[in-house]
TIVO-744635 format. One record per residue (C-alpha): chain; residue in one letter; residue number from 1; x, y, z. Coordinates in nm, 2 decimals. Example, Ala and Ser with C-alpha at 12.3 -4.5 7.8 and 13.67 -1.06 7.14 Angstrom:
<nodes>
NODE	cadena	residuo	num	east	north	up
NODE	A	A	1	1.23	-0.45	0.78
NODE	A	S	2	1.37	-0.11	0.71
</nodes>
This chain:
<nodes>
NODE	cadena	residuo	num	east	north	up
NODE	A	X	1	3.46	4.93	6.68
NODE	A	X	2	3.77	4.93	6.50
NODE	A	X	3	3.85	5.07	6.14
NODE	A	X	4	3.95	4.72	6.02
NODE	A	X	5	3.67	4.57	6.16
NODE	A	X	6	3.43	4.86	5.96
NODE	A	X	7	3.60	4.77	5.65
NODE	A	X	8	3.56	4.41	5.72
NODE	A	X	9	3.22	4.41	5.77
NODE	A	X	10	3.15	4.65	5.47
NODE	A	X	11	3.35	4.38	5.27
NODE	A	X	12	3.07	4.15	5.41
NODE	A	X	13	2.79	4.38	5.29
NODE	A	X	14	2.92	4.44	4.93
NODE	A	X	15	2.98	4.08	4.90
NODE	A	X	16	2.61	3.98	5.04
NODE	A	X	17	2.49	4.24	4.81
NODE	A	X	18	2.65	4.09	4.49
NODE	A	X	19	2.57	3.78	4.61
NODE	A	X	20	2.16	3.89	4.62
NODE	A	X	21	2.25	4.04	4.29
NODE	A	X	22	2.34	3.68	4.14
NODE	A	X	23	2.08	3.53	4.30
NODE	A	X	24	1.82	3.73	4.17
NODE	A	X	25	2.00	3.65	3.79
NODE	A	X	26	1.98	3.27	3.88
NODE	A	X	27	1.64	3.29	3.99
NODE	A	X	28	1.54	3.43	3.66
NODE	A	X	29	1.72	3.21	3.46
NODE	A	X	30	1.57	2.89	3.61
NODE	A	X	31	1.25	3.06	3.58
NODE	A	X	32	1.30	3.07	3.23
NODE	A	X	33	1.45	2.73	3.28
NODE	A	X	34	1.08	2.60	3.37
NODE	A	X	35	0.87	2.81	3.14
NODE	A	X	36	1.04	2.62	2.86
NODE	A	X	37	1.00	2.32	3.00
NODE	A	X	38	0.63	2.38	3.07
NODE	A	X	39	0.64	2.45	2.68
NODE	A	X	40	0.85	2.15	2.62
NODE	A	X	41	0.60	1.94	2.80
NODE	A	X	42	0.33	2.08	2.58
NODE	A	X	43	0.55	2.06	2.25
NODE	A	X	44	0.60	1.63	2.37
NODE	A	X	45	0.27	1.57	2.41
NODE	A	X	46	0.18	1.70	2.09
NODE	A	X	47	0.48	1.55	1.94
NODE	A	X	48	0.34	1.20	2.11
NODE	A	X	49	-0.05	1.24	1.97
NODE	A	X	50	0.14	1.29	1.65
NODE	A	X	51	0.32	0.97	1.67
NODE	A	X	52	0.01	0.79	1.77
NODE	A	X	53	-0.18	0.96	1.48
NODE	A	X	54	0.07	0.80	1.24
NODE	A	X	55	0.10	0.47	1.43
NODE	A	X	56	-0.31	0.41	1.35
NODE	A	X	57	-0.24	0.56	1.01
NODE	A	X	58	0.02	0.33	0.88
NODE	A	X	59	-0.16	0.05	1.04
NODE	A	X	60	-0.51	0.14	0.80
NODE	A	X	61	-0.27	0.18	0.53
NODE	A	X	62	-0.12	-0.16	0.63
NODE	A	X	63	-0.48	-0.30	0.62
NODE	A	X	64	-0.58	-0.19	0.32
NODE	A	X	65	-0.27	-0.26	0.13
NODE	A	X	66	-0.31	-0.61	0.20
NODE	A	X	67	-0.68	-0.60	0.13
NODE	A	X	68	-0.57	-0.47	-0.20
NODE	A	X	69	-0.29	-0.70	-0.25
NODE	A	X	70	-0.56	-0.97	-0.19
NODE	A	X	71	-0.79	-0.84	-0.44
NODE	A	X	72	-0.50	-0.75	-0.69
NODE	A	X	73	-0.41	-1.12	-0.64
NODE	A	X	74	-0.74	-1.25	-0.75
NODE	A	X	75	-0.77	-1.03	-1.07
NODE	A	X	76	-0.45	-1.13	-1.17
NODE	A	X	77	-0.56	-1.52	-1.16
NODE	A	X	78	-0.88	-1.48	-1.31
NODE	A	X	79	-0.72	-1.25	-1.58
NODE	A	X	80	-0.47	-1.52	-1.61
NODE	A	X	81	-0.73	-1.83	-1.67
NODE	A	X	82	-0.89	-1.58	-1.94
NODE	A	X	83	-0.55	-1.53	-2.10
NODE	A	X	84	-0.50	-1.92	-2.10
NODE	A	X	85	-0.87	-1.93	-2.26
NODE	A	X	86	-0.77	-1.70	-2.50
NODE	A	X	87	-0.48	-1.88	-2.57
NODE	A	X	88	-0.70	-2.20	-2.64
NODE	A	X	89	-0.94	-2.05	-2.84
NODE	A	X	90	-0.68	-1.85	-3.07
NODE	A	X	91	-0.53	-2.17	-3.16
NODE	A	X	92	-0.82	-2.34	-3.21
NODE	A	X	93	-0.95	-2.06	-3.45
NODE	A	X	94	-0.58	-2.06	-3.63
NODE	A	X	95	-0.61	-2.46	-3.63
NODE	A	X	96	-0.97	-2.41	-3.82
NODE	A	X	97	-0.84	-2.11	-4.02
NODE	A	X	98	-0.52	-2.36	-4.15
NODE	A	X	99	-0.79	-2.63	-4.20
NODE	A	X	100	-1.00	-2.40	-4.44
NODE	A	X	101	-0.71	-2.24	-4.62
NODE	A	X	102	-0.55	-2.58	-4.70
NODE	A	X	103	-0.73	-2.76	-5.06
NODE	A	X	104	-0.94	-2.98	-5.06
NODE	A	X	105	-1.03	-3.31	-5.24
NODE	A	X	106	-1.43	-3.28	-5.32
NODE	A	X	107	-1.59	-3.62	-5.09
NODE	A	X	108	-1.78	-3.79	-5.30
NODE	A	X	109	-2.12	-3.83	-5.14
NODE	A	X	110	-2.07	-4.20	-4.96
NODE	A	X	111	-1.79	-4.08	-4.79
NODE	A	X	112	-2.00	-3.82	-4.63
NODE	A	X	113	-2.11	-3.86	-4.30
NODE	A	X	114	-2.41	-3.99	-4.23
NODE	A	X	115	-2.74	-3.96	-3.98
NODE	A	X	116	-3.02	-4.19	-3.93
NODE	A	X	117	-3.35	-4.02	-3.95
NODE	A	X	118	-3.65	-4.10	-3.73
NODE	A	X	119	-3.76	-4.38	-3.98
NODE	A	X	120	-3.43	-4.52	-3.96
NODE	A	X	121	-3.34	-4.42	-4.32
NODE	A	X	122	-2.96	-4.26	-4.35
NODE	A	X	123	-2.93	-3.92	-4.43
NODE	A	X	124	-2.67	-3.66	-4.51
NODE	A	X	125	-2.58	-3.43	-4.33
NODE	A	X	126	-2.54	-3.04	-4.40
NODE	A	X	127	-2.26	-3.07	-4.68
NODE	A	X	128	-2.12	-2.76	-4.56
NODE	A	X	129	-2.05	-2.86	-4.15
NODE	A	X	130	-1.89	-3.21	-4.28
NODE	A	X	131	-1.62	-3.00	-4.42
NODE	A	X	132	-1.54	-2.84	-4.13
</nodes>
């Protein structure tokens, strides 16, 4: 064998050598490689229970909002028929309250109103409730 071909295959060698070398380096970092993705994989599916959790949440929070917005509803129109009540009888107690504040002309007693007894007979009523 020949000096050149010595160095030649010595060449060979020292390149096969680093060549182990970098494989060895790109075996470790694709190892690495998978053990994060095993992690990733573990990190998504918590990520993806997550998400599901806070799908069924926001749908019970949908539910009740409406149930609430239904009940909310009815309170406000039964608090607005008592307000309209309210409303009714204040005027009627400031129409009555105007009515007994104003003066008034004494009746004489025929102009009184008048109920018929059992016999028939006409009566007067309580002086007091005809004025009102």
């Amino acid at each position: 064998m020949s000096m050149a071909a010595f160095l030649f295959e010595a060449l060979i060698g020292v390149l096969l050598v680093g060549a182990a070398v970098m494989c060895w380096r790109v075996d470790r970092r694709l190892k690495a490689l998978r053990d994060g993705q095993d992690g990733l994989k573990e990190t998504i599916g918590a990520l993806n229970d997550a998400v599901d959790r806070a799908r069924a949440g926001l749908a019970a929070l949908d539910r009740a909002s409406r149930e609430s917005g239904d009940v909310l509803e009815q309170r406000t129109r039964e608090a607005r028929a008592l307000a309209d009540e309210l409303r009714l009888l204040t005027s009627s107690g400031e129409t009555r309250l105007d009515r007994f504040e104003r003066p008034r002309r004494p009746q004489a007693a025929s102009e009184l109103p008048r109920e018929r007894a059992d016999d028939g007979a006409p009566r007067v009523r309580d002086p007091l409730k005809a004025l009102r």
